[in-house]
N, C-alpha and C positions, 0 to 999 in steps of 0.2 A: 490218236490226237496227242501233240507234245504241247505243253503249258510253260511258259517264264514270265513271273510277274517279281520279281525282287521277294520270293517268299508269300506270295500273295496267291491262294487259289481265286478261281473265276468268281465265286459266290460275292467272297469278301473285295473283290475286286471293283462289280457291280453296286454293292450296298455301303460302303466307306465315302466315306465325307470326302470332297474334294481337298485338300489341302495344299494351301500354295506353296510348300516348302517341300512337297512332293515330287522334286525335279526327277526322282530316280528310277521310278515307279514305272514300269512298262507290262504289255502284257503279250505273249508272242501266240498262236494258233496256229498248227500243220491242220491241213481238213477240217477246217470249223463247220460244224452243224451250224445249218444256214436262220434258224431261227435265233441261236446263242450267237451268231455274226451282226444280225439285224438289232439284236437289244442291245450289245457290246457297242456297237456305231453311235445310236442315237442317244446312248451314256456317254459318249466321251465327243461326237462331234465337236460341242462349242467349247473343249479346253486341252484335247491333244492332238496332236498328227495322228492323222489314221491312213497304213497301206496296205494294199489289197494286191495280192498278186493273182492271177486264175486267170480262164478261159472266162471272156468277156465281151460281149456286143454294145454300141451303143449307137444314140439315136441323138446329134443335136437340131433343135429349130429356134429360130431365132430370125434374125436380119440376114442369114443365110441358111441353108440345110445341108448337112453333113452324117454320114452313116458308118459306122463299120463293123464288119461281119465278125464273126467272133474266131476269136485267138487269142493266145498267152497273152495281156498284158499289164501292166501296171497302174493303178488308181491311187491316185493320194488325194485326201480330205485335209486341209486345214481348217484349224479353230474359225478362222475370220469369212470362212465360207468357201474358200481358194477351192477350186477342183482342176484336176489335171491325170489326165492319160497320158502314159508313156508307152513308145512301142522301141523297141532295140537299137533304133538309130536317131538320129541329128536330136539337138539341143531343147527344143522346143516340143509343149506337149503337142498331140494330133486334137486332143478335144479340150477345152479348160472353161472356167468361169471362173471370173475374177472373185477379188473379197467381197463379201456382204452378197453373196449370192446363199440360199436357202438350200440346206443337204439334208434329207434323210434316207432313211433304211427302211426295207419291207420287203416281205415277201410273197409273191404273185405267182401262184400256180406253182409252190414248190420251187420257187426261182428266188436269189438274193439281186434286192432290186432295190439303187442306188437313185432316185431324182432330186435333180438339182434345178432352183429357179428361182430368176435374175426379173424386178418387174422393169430397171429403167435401162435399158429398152428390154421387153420382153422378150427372153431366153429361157429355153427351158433343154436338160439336159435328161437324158433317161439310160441308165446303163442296167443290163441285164447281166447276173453273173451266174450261171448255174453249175460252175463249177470251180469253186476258190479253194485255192493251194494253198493262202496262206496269210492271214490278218495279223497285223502288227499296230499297234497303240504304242504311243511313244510320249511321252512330255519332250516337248524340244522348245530350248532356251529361245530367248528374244533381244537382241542386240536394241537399248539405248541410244535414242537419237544418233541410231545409225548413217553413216555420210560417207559417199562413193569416192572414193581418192582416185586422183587421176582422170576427170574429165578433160576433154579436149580444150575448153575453156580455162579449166585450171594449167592444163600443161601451159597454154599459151601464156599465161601469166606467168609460170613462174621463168618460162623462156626468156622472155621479156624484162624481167628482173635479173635472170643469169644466164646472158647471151651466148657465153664464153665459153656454156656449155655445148652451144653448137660449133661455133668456129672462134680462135682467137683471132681478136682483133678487127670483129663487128662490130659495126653500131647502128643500134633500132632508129630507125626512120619515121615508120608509124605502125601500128598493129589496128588489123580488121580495115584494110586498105581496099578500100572501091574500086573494081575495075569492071569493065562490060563484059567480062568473063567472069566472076563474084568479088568475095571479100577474100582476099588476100589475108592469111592468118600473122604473118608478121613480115613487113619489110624494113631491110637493113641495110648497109654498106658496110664491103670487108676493104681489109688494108690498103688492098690497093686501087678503093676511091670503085668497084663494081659496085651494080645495083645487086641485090641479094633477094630472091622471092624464098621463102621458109612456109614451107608446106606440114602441117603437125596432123599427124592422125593417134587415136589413140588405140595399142594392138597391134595387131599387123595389119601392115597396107597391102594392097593389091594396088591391080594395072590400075583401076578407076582413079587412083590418089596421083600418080605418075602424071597419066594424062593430064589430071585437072591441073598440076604443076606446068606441065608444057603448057597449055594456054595462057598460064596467068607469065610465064614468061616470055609468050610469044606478044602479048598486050603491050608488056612496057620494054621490049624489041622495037615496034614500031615507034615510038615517043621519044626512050632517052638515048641521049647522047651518047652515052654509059654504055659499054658490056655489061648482060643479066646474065646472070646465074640463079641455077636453082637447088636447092638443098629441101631433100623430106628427111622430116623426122617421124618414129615409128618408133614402137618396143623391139619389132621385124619388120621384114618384108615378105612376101611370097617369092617365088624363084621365078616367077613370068614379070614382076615389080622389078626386080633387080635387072631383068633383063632389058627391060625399059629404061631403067635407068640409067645403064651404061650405055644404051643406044643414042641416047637424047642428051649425054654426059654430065647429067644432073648427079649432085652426092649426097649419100645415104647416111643418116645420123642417128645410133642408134641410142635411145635415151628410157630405160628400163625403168619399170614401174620401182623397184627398191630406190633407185637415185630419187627418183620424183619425191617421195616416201620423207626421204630424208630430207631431203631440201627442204621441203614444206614445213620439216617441224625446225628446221635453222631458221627459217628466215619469219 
């Protein structure tokens, strides 16, 4: 068994006053003994990240049922109640329960046994772990009226405000523009007196974003007098988007999250 607490054995670990200025303080276990896993968890749930690597089963019930057999894979506990399984691939955990959901630790027939439980609407989570590689305690920092830069909503404003970032020689007509295909994210007219549809995703687009361009300019094809054009903006595209793109001869506007960044703190 290997131990890292900043100097700290497990005893003193355990029986030490919480201290909020203790940002540094971790405790790391190779092969934790499943009983010193189970007291270590229900000490530190409600004030550090807690993750768990091992050979692990688990069981959700809830507003749906969901099961997985046991395999390598990864548990994190936050402070706020947060639960999530990770397994090797895509983004998103396979089993989670949100904040203010109920975590502890025990052990059932020689097994380290994790339940978690959610009453509005009732959820309850059950992971069996009878073979952990490896517990990790962590204090982790907390960002202050934290706020997401770069929604879609944002982009569109600040587009809005500095057109010229799309094409020179635009000018906004209306933004969140009603058609029977949707809301149009900003229409404009370039120099030479075209209608302009401006399609803004935030990330990369795909086909889906193209398409929805083609419609909104196949709408005001039928009405104006005018040549439409269409212009998407993205941070990217996909290589199947682009390919749409130049098929439909619509143009690609690429407007990176650092630009956005800046802009926002000029204007």
């Amino acid at each position: 068994m290997t131990v890292s607490s900043r100097g700290l054995d497990i005893t003193t670990f355990l029986t030490e006053k919480a201290q909020s200025d203790s940002s540094e303080d971790f405790i790391i276990i190779r092969d934790p003994d499943i009983e010193e896993a189970a007291k270590l968890i229900n000490h530190n749930r409600h004030r550090r990240v807690i993750i768990i690597y091992g050979k692990l089963k688990a069981l959700y019930e809830g507003r749906a049922k969901a099961s997985l057999d046991l395999a390598p894979r990864i548990l994190i506990l936050k402070p706020d109640g947060t639960l999530l399984i990770h397994e090797s691939t895509k983004r998103e955990p396979v089993i989670w329960q949100p904040p203010r959901a109920v975590n502890y630790a025990c052990v059932e027939d020689g097994i380290l046994t994790i339940k978690s439980t959610r009453t509005n609407p009732h959820e309850t989570v059950k992971i069996e772990i009878p073979l952990p590689y490896f517990l990790g305690i962590f204090n982790v920092g907390m960002t202050e009226n934290y706020k997401v830069m770069g929604t879609e909503k944002e982009i569109v404003d600040l587009l809005t405000r500095k057109i010229e970032l799309v094409e020179k020689g635009l000018k906004v007509i209306a933004r969140e523009y009603q058609t029977i295909a949707g809301s149009i994210d900003i229409l404009a007219e370039d120099c030479n007196g075209n209608i302009v549809v401006i399609e803004v995703k935030r990330g990369m687009a795909g086909p889906e974003a193209v398409h929805q361009l083609k419609r909104y300019v196949e709408v005001l094809e039928r009405t104006s007098q005018r040549p439409v054009r269409g212009i998407l903006v993205a941070e990217d595209v996909s290589s199947s988007a682009y390919k749409y793109l130049r098929e439909y001869g619509f143009k690609f506007v690429r407007i990176t999250r650092r630009l956005l960044e800046d802009l926002q703190r000029q204007l």
